[in-house]
C-alpha positions in Angstrom: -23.4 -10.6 -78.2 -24.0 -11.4 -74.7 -21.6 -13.9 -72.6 -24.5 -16.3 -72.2 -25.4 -16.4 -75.9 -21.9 -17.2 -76.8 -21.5 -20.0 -74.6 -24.8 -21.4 -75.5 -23.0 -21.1 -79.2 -20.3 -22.4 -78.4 -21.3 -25.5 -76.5 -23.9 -26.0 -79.8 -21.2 -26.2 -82.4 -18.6 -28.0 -80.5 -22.0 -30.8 -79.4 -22.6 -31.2 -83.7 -19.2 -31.1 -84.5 -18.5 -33.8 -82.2 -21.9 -35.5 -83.6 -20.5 -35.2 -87.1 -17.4 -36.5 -86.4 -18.7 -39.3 -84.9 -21.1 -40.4 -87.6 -18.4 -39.8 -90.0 -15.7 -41.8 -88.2 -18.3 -44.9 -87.0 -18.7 -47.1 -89.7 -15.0 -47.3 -90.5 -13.7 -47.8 -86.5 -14.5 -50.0 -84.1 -15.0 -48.7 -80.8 -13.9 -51.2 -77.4 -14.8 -50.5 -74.2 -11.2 -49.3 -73.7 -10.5 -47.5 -76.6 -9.3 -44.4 -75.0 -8.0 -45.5 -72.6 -4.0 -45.0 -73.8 -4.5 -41.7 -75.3 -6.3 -40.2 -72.2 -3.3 -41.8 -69.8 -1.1 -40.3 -72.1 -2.5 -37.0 -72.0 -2.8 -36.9 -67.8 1.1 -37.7 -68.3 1.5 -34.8 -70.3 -0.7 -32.6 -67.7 1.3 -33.6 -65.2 4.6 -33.1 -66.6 3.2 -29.3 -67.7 1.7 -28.8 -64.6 -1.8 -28.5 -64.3 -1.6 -24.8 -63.4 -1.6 -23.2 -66.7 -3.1 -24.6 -69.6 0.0 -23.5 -72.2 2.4 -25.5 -69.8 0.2 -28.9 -69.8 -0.2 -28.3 -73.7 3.6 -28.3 -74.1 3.9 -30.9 -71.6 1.4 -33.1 -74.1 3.9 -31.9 -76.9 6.5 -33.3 -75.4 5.2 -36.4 -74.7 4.0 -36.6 -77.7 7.3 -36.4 -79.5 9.1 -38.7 -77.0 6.6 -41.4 -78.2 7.0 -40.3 -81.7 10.9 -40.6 -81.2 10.8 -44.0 -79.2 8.3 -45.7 -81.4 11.2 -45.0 -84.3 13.9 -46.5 -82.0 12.1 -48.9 -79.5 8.9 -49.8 -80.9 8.1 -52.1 -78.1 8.9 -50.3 -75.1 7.2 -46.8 -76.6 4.8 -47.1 -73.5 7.3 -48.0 -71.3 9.3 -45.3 -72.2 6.2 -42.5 -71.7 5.0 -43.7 -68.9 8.5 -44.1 -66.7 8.8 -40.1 -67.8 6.5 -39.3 -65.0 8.4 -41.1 -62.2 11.2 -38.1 -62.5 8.8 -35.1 -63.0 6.8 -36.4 -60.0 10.5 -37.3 -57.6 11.7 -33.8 -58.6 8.4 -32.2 -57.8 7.7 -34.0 -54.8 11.2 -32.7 -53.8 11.3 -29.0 -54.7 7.4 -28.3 -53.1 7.3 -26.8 -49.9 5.9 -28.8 -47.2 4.2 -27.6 -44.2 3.1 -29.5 -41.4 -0.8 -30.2 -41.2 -1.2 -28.9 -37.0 -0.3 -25.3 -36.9 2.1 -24.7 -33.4 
């Protein structure tokens, strides 16, 4: 099978899969103009804490946020956002820290 073919496939059964999904899932949702909006914040949290260099490392980094919600809904339901989205303030201070920084005007 050539390399076109299978990405042809594969873009047509991941296109009706998400078409079936969708007419399966429609009548028994209601769908806001911000409806993802949480879930994809959530997710660029997790990127970021993974890193977005590797897909394996964002994934766990999703994992992990996942279970911190998981855990802080159980024992602070009202601050479960709170609590994911202050996560990324120490993953971004510790980056921002450890990078190397060069200066922008070579001498």
């Amino acid at each position: 099978m050539s390399p076109n073919l299978a990405g042809s496939l594969t873009f047509t059964l991941a296109a009706l899969l998400g078409a079936f999904s969708g007419v399966l899932i429609g009548p028994i949702t209601t769908i806001y103009y911000d409806s993802g909006f949480l879930v994809s914040l959530k997710g660029f949290v997790g990127a970021i804490i993974g890193g977005l260099a590797s897909y394996p490392l964002a994934a766990a980094g999703s994992l992990l946020v996942g279970l911190l919600e998981s855990f802080s809904s159980f024992w602070a339901s009202a601050f479960k956002e709170v609590i994911v989205f202050t996560l990324i303030i120490p993953v971004l201070l510790w980056r921002s820290l450890t990078a190397h920084h060069h200066d922008d005007e070579p001498e």
